[in-house]
C-alpha positions in Angstrom: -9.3 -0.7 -9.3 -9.5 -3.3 -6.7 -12.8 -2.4 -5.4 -14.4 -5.4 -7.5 -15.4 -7.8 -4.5 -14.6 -11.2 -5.5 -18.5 -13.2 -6.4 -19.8 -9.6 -7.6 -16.9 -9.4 -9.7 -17.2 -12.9 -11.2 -20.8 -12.4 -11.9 -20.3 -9.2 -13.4 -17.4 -9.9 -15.6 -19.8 -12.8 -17.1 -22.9 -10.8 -17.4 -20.3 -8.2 -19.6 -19.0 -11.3 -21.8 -22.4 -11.9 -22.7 -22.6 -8.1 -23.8 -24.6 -5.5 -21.7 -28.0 -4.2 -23.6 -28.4 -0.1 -24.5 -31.1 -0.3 -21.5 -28.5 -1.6 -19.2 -25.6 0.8 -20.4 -28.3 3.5 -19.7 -29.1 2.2 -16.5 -25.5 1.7 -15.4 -24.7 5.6 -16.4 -27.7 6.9 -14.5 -26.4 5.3 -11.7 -22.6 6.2 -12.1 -24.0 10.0 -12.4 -26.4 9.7 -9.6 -23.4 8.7 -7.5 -21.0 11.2 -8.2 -23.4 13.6 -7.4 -24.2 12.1 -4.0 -20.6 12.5 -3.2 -20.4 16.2 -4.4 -23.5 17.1 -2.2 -21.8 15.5 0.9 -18.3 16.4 0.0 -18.3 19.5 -2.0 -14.7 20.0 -2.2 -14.8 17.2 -4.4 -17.0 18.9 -6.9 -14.5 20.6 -9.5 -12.6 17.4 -9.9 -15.2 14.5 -10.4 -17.3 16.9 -12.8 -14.0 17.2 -14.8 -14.1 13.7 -14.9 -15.8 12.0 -18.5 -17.6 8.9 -18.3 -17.0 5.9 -20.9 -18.7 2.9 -20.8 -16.9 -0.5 -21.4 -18.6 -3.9 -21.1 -17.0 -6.5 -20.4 -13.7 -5.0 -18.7 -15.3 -6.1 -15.5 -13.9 -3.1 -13.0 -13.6 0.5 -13.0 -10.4 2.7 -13.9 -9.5 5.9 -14.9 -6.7 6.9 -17.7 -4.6 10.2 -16.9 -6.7 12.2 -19.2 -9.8 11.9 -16.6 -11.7 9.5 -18.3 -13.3 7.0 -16.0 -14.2 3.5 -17.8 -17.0 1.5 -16.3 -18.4 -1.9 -17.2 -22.6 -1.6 -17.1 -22.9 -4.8 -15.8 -20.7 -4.7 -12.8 -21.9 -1.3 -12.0 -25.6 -2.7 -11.8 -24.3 -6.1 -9.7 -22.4 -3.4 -7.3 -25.4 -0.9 -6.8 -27.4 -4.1 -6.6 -25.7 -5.8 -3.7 -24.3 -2.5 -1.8 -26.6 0.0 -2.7 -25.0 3.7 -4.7 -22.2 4.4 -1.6 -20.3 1.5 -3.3 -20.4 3.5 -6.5 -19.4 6.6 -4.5 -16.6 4.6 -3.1 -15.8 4.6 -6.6 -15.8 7.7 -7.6 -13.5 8.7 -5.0 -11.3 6.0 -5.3 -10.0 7.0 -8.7 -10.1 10.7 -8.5 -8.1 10.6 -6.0 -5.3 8.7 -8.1 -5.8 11.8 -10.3 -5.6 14.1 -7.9 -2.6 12.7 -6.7 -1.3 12.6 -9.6 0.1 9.1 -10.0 0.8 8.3 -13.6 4.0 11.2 -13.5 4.6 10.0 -9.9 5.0 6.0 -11.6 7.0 7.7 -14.9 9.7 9.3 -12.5 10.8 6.1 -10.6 12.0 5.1 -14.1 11.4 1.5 -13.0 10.3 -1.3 -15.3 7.0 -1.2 -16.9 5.7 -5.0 -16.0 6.0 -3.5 -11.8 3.3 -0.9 -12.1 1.2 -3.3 -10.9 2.8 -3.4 -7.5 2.9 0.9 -7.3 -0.9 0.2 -8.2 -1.4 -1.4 -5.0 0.5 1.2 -2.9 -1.4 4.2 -3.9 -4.5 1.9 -3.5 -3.7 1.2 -0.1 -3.3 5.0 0.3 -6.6 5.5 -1.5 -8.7 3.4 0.1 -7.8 4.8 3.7 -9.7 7.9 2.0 -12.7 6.1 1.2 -13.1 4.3 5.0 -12.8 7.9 6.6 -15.2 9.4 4.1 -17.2 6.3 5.9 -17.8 4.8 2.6 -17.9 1.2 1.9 -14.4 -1.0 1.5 -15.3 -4.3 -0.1 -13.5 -7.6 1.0 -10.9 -7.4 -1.8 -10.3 -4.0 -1.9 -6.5 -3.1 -0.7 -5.6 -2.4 2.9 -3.0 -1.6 4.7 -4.2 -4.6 6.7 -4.1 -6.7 3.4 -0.4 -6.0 2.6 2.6 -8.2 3.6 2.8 -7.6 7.0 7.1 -8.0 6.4 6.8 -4.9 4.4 5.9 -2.6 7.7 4.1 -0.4 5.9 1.8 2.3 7.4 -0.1 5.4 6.0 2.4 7.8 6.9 4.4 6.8 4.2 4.3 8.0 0.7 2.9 5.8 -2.0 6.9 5.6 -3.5 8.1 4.2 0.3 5.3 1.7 -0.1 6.4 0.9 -3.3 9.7 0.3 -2.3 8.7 -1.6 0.9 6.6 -4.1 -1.4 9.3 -4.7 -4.1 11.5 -5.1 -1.2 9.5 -8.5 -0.5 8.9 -9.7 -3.1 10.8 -12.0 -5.4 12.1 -10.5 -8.7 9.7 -12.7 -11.2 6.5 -11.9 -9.1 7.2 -8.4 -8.9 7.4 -8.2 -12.4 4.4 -10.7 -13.3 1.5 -10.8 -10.7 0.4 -14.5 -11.6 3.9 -15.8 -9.9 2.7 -15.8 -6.5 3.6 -13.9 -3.1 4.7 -16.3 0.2 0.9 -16.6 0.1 -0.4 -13.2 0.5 -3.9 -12.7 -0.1 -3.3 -9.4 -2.0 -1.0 -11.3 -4.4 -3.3 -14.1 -5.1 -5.8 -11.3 -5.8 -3.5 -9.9 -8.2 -3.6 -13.0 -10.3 -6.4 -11.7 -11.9 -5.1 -8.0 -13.1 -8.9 -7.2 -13.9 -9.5 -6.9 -10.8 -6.4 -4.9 -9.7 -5.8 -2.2 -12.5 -6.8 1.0 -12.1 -6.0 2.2 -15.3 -3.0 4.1 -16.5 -4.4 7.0 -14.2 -2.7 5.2 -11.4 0.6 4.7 -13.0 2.3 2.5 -15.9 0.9 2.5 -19.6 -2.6 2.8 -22.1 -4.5 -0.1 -21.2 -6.3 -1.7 -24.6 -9.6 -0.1 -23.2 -8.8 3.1 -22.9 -9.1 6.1 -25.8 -5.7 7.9 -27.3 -4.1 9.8 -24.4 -3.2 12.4 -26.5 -5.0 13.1 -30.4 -8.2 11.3 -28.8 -11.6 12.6 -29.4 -12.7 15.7 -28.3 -14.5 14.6 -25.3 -13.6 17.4 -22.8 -10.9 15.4 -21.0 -8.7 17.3 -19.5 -4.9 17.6 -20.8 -2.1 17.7 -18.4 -2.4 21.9 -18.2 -6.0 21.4 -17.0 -5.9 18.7 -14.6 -2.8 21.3 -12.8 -5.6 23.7 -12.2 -8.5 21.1 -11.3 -5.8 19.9 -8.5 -5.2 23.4 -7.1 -8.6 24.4 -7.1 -9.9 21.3 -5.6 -6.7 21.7 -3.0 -8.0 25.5 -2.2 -11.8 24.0 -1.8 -10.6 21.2 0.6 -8.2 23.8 2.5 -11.1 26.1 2.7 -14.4 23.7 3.8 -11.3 22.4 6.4 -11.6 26.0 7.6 -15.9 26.1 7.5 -16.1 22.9 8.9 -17.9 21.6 5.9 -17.9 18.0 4.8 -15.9 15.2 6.5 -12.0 15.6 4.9 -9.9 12.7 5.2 -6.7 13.2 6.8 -4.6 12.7 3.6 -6.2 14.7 1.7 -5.6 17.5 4.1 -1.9 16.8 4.0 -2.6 16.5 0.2 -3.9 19.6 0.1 -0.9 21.2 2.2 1.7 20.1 0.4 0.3 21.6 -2.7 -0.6 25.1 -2.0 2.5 25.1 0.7 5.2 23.2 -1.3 8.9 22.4 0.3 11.3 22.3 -2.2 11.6 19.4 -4.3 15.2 18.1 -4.0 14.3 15.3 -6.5 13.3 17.7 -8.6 16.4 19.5 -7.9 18.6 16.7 -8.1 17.7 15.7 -11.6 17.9 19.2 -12.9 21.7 19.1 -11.9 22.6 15.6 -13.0 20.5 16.5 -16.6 22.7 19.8 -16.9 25.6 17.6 -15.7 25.4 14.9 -18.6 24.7 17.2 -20.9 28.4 18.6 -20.3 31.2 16.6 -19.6 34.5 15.8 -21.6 34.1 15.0 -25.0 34.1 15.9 -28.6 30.4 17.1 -28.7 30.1 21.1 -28.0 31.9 23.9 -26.7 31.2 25.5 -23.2 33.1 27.8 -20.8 32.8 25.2 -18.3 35.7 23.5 -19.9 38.5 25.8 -21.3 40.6 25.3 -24.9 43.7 24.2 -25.0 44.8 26.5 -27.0 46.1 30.0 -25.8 45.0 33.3 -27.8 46.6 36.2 -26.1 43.7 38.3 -24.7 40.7 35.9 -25.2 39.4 33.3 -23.5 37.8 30.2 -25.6 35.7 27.4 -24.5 36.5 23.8 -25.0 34.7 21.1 -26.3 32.2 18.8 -23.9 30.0 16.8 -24.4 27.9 13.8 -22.9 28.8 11.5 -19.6 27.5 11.0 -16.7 28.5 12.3 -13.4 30.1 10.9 -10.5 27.5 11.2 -7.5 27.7 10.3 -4.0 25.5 9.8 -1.0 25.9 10.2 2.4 22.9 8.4 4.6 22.7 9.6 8.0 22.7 6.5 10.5 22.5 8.5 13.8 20.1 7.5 16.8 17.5 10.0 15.5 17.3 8.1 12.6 14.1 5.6 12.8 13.1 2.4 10.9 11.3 4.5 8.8 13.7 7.2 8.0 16.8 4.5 7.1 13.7 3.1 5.1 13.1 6.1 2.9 16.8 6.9 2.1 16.9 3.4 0.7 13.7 3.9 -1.3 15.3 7.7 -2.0 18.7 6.0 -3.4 17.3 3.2 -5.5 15.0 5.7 -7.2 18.0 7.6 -7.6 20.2 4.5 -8.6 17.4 3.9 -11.2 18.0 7.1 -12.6 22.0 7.1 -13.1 22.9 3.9 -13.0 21.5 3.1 -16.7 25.2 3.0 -17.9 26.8 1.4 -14.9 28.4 4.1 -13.4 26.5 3.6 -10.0 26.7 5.8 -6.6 29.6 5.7 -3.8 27.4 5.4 -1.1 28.6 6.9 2.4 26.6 5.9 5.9 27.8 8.7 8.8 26.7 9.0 12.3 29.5 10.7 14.4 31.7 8.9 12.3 32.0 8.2 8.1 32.3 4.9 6.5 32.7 4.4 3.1 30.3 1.5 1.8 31.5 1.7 -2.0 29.8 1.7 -5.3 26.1 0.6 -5.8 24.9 -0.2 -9.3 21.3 -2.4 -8.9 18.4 -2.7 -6.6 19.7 -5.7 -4.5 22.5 -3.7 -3.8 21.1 -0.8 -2.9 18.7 -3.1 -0.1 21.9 -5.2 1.4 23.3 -1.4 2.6 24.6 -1.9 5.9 22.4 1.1 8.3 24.6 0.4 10.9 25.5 3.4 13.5 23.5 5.2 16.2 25.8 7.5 17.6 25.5 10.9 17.3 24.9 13.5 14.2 28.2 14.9 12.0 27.1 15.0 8.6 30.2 16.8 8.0 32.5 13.7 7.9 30.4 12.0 5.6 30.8 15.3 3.4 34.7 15.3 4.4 35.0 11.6 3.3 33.6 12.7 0.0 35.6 15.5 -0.7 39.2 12.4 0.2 37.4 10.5 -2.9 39.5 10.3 -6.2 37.6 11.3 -8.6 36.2 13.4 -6.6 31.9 13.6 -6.9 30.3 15.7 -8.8 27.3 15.7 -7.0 27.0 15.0 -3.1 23.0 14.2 -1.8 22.6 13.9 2.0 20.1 12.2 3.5 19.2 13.0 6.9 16.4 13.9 8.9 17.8 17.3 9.5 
C-alpha cells in the first residue's frame, strides 16, 4: 500500500529490522482493532467486510497489504510510528484502503488482462489512485506519498471516471517498456515512479492484483484462520453492496461516490461482453479443423445414405475482427478505452500470432490491418469524426477473405 509516508516509513521499516517486542505486536493489534472499529461505527456499511477481514502481524515488512484471501498483514512498528504521528484515522485510512481492493475485487480483475507478471506494479497504482479518492471523501487522511490522481503522469490524462483497467492502460501507455516492467528504471521523473523504487512502499499485496508475496500465508491449503475463499468473499461483496445501497437510501454514513457506482454495478449488472467474448473465442479454439475430436459443427467426408456424421476438429484459434467507431460522438476518452478494450483483447488472442484485423468506421470504413503486440495496438490511427454507420465497418468485415469468426464493435452506442 502506498499509504507509508516517506520519514514515518523509513523509521518504521528500521524499528521492524530490529524486531518488534510481544508488547509492541500487542500494542500495534489493539490499535489496528480499535481502528477498524471506529470506521464501522461511522461507516456501517463497511461492517460485514472489514470484520471478514483477519489480521497477521509481520515485522519488518514495513507497510500494510492484504492477500486475496482477506488477510491484512501489518508491521507493529509502523503501525505505532503512524498512530503516533497521525493519530487512529491514519489507521482507518488503512483499513479502508485495502478492503476496498477486496471489494473490488482486483486480484481476478489483474489475472484477466493476461499481461505480464513483473507490470502488476503499475495496475497497483491505478486501483490505488481509485482507492484513495475513497479515503479523501470518507475525509480521512491521505499522506504525502500516498497515490493521487494529482500524483500520476499528467501525459497519461487520467481521471476517476475511468476504470482502474483504462488507468492501467493509460500508465503503460507512458511509460517505457523496461520501467513498466521493473519499477527501479525510472519514469521521465515522476514523483510516483521514484516512489515506486522502493516496492515496500508501493505493494499492496496480491489482494490488489499480481502474485503471493513472500509474507503472505498459502492462498489456498493455508491455516484455518477464517479467511474467506473466493465463494465467501462473493457474498461479503454483495452484502456489503446491499448495506451501502441501503444506508444511501437512510442517509446514514458518508458514501463515497465510487463506491455507490460500485455498489450499482453489482446488484444492477450490464452484461459483460468481455465476459461474453471470451466464452466464444474459448468455445471457438476448442473447435476448429484438425485431427482432435468429432463435432457436428464440421461434417465427415464421408457419405452414409440416411445419416449424418460429424467430422473431426480440433484446436485453433479464430479469426477476429474489430470495428472502433471514430465518429464525432466519440471523445478522448472513449477512443481511449477501445484501445485499452483491444490490447486486453490482443493480450488474450494474440499468444500465437494470429492477431486482430482492426477496422476504424465513422460514416465511412477503413481497413487498418492486422495487430499482433501492444505498440501496435497504441499507433492505431482514430482518425474520423463524421457521422455514425457502424454498418460499413460490419460490411467491410463480412468483404474480408477469411472471413472473421468473430466481429466486436466498439462504439458508444
Amino acid at each position: 500500500m502506498t499509504r507509508s509516508a516517506g520519514a514515518v516509513a523509513s523509521r518504521a521499516a528500521g524499528a521492524g529490522d530490529r524486531g518488534s517486542s510481544d508488547a509492541e505486536v500487542a500494542d500495534a493489534r489493539v490499535w489496528m482493532q480499535a481502528a477498524r472499529a471506529w470506521v464501522i461505527e461511522r461507516h456501517p456499511y463497511l461492517d460485514v467486510a472489514l470484520t471478514s477481514m483477519i489480521l497477521v502481524a509481520r515485522p519488518g515488512m514495513g507497510t500494510v497489504a492484504v492477500d486475496a484471501r482477506w488477510r491484512l498483514y501489518y508491521d507493529p512498528a509502523r503501525v505505532l510510528e503512524l498512530q503516533r504521528a497521525h493519530g487512529i484515522q491514519a489507521l482507518a485510512g488503512d483499513w479502508v484502503h485495502e478492503v476496498m481492493h477486496l471489494l473490488r475485487d482486483h486480484p481476478d480483475r489483474w489475472e484477466s488482462l493476461r499481461d505480464a507478471p513483473g507490470r502488476h506494479w503499475v495496475f497497483n497504482l491505478a486501483a490505488d489512485a481509485l482507492v484513495n479518492t475513497d479515503v479523501a471523501d470518507l475525509r480521512l487522511p491521505l499522506l504525502e506519498t500516498d497515490v493521487t490522481f494529482a500524483t500520476l503522469p499528467p501525459a497519461a490524462g487520467c481521471t476517476r471516471s475511468m476504470a482502474t483497467e483504462e488507468i492501467y492502460s493509460r500508465l503503460l501507455a507512458t511509460m517505457p517498456p523496461a520501467a513498466a516492467s521493473n519499477p527501479s528504471e525510472g519514469h521521465d521523473g515522476s514523483a510516483i515512479q521514484a516512489e515506486a523504487g522502493e516496492m515496500g512502499e508501493l505493494d499492496c499485496g496480491s489482494g490488489a492484483g499480481g502474485p503471493q508475496r513472500s509474507w503472505e500465508e498459502p492462498l489456498t491449503d493455508g491455516p484455518d484462520d477464517g479467511s474467506p475463499d473466493s465463494a465467501r468473499a462473493d457474498i461479503i461483496r454483495e452484502e456489503t453492496a446491499l448495506q451501502v445501497r441501503e444506508s444511501a437510501r437512510r442517509g446514514i454514513g458518508t458514501i463515497p461516490r465510487g463506491m455507490r457506482v460500485w455498489a450499482d454495478a453489482l446488484l444492477d449488472p450490464v452484461v459483460d461482453w468481455r465476459r461474453e467474448l471470451r466464452s466464444v473465442v474459448s468455445r471457438r479454439i476448442g473447435r476448429a479443423a484438425g485431427v482432435t475430436d468429432y463435432a457436428f459443427t464440421r461434417l465427415a467426408r464421408r457419405r452414409v445414405p440416411g445419416f449424418t456424421l460429424p467430422g473431426m476438429v480440433g484446436a485453433a484459434p479464430p479469426r477476429i475482427a474489430a470495428v472502433i467507431d471514430t465518429s464525432g460522438s466519440m471523445g478522448r476518452d472513449d477512443l481511449a478505452q477501445c484501445l485499452g478494450d483491444l490490447l486486453g483483447l490482443s493480450r488474450a488472442v494474440s499468444a500465437d500470432g494470429t492477431g486482430i484485423t482492426v477496422v476504424t468506421c465513422d460514416a465511412d470504413a477503413r481497413r487498418i490491418g492486422v495487430v499482433r503486440t501492444p505498440a501496435q495496438v497504441r499507433g492505431i490511427p482514430l482518425r474520423g469524426g463524421g457521422g455514425t454507420d457502424m454498418t460499413v465497418g460490419i460490411e467491410e468485415c463480412a468483404r474480408m477473405r477469411p472471413r472473421p469468426e468473430v466481429v466486436v464493435v466498439m462504439t458508444d452506442g
